[in-house]
C-alpha positions as CSV (number, residue, x, y, z in Angstrom):
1,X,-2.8,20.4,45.8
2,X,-1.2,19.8,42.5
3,X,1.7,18.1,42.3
4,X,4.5,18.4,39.6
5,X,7.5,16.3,39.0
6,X,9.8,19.2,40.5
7,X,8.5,19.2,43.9
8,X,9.7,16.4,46.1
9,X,6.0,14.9,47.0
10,X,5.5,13.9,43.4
11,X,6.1,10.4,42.1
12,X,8.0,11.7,39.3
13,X,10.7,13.6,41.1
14,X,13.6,10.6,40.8
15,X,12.9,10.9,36.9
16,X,13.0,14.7,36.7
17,X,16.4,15.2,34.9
18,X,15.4,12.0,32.7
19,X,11.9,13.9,31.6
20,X,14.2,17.5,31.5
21,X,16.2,15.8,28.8
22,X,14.2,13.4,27.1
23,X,11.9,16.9,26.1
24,X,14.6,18.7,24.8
25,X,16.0,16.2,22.9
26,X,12.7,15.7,21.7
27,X,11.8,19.3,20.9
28,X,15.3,19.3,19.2
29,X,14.7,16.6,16.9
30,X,11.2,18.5,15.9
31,X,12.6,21.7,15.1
32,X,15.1,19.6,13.2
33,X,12.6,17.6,11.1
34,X,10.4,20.7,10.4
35,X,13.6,22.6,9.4
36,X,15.4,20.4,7.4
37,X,18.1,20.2,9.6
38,X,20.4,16.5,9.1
39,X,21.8,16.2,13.2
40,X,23.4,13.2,12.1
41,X,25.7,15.2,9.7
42,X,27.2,16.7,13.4
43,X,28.6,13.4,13.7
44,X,30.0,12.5,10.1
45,X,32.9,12.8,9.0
46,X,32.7,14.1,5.7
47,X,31.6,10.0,4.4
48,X,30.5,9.8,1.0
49,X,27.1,9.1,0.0
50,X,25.5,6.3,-1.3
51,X,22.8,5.5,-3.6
52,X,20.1,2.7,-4.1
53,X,21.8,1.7,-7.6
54,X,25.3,1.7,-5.7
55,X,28.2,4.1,-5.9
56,X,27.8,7.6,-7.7
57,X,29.7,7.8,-10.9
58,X,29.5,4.1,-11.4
59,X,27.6,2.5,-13.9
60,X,26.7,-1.1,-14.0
61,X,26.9,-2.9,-16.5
């Protein structure tokens, strides 16, 4: 008999919720990458961005 992680026999039923989210998070952050999508920009707050040579508009002498 196969066993999956959603029936109570399997080894992997405490973890089911844990696999449940940890794939969706991870499909997420695919469809994310492939799209171009920046999920980190859900959580800014409108912060200004920096560059390698230092702050935009700003030259160094």
């Amino acid at each position: 008999m196969n066993k999956h992680f959603f029936q109570k026999a399997s080894s992997l039923y405490p973890y089911r919720w844990f696999i449940i989210i940890t794939v969706v998070f991870v499909l997420w952050e695919a469809y994310a990458d492939a799209t171009g999508y920046r999920i980190a920009s859900l959580f800014s707050t409108g912060q200004r961005q920096w560059s390698a040579g230092g702050r935009p508009g700003v030259r160094h002498k």
